[in-house]
C-alpha positions in Angstrom: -192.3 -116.9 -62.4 -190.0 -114.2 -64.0 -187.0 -115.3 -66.8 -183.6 -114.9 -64.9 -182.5 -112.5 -67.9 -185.7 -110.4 -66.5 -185.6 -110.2 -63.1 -182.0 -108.1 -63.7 -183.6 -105.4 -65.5 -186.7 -104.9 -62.7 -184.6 -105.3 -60.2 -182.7 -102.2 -61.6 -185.9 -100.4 -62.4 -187.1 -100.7 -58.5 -183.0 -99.7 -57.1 -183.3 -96.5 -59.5 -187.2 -95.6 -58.3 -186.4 -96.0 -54.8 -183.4 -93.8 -54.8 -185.3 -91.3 -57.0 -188.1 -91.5 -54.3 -185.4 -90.9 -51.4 -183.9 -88.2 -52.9 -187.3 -86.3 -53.7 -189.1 -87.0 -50.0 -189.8 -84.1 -48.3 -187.5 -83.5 -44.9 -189.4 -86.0 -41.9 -191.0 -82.3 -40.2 -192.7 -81.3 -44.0 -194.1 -85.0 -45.1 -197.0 -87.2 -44.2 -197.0 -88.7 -40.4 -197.0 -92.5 -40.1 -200.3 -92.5 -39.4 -201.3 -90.7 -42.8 -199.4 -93.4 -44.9 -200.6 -95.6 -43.2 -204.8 -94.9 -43.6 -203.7 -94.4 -47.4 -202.1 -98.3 -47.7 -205.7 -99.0 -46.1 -208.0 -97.2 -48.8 -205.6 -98.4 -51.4 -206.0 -102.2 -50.2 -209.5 -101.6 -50.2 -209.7 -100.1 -53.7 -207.0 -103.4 -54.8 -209.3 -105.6 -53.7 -212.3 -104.5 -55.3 -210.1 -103.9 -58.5 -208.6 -107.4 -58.4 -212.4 -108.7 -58.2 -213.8 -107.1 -61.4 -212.9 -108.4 -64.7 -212.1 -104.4 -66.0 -210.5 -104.0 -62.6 -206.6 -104.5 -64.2 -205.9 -100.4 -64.6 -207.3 -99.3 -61.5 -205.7 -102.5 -59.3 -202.1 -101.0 -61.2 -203.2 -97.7 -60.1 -203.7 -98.8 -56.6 -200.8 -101.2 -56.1 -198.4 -98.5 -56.9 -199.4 -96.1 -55.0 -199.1 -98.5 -52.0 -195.4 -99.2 -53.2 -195.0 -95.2 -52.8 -196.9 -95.3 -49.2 -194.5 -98.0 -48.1 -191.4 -96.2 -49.0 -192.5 -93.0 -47.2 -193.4 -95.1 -44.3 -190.2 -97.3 -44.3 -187.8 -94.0 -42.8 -191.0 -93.0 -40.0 -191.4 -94.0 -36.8 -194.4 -95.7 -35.0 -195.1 -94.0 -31.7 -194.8 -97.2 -30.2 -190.9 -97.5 -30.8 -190.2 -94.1 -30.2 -191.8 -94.7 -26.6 -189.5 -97.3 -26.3 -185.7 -96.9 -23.8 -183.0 -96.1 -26.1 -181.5 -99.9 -25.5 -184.9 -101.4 -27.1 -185.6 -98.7 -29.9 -182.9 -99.2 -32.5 -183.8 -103.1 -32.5 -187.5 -102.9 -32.7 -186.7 -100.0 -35.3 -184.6 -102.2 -37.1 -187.5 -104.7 -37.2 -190.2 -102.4 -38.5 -188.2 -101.5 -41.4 -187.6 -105.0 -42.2 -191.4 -105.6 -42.3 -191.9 -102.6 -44.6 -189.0 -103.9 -46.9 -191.2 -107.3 -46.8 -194.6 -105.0 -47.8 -192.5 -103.7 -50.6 -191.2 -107.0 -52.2 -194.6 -108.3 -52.0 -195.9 -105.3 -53.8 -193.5 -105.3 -56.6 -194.5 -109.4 -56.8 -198.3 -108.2 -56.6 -197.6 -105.3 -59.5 -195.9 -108.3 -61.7 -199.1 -110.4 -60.8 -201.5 -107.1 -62.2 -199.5 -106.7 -65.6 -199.3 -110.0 -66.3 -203.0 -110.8 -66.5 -202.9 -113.1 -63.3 -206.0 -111.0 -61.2 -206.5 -114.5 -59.1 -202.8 -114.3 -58.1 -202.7 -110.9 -57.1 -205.8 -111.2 -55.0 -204.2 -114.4 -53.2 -201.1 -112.0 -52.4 -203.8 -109.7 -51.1 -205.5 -112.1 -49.1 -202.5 -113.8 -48.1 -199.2 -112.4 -47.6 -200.2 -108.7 -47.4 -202.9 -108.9 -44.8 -200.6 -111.2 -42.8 -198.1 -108.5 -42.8 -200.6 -105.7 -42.2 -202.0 -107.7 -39.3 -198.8 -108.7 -37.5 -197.3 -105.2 -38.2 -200.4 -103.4 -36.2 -200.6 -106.6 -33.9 -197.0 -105.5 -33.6 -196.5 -101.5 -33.7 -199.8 -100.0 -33.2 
């Protein structure tokens, strides 16, 4: 639970990073491929988890968690070869759908990064447990 006067200012801070992180993203030919990003949210879940479980785990868990909020913007403008297999009547949809499911990673990561700097390492690791592997598993159930 975040005070109303405080969610303003995060909400801000997350607007102004993401634009920053836009604007500095290499052209789509230059960066990362999906699949890249993607094996980099997996070691960084891995080293969250491990981090979430030890009680001088808080730094390295903050470490991790943002570096999967950076992974899950550069993955939220790619592609999975699945949807660019698809007809062009199907692709914008199922497009359209993937992005919404990264945008979901995201929120839960900026909850998960509240969870970490607040002291609340049983929290996080529900989050973990819970909502992130649930959207990691119906996004590759899904996409890949």
């Amino acid at each position: 639970w975040i005070p109303a006067m405080t969610r303003r200012p995060l909400w801000g801070v997350l607007a102004l990073l993401c634009a920053l992180l836009v604007a500095a993203r290499p052209a789509a030919d230059e960066g990362p491929s999906l699949d890249d990003l993607m094996d980099g949210l997996k070691g960084q879940l891995k080293i969250l988890s491990q981090s979430l479980s030890s009680p001088e785990g808080g730094p390295r868990a903050l470490e991790a968690v943002r570096e999967m909020q950076v992974l899950t913007l550069a993955g939220k403008t790619a592609v999975p070869h699945t949807i660019a297999a698809l007809s062009d009547d199907e692709r914008p949809a199922e497009l359209v759908a993937f992005q919404v499911e990264m945008a979901r990673m995201l929120r839960e990561l900026v909850e998960l990064e509240i969870d970490v700097l607040q002291g609340r390492p049983e929290a996080a690791l529900g989050r973990v447990n819970g909502a992130l592997r649930g959207l990691r598993d119906g996004a590759h159930d899904r996409w890949q």
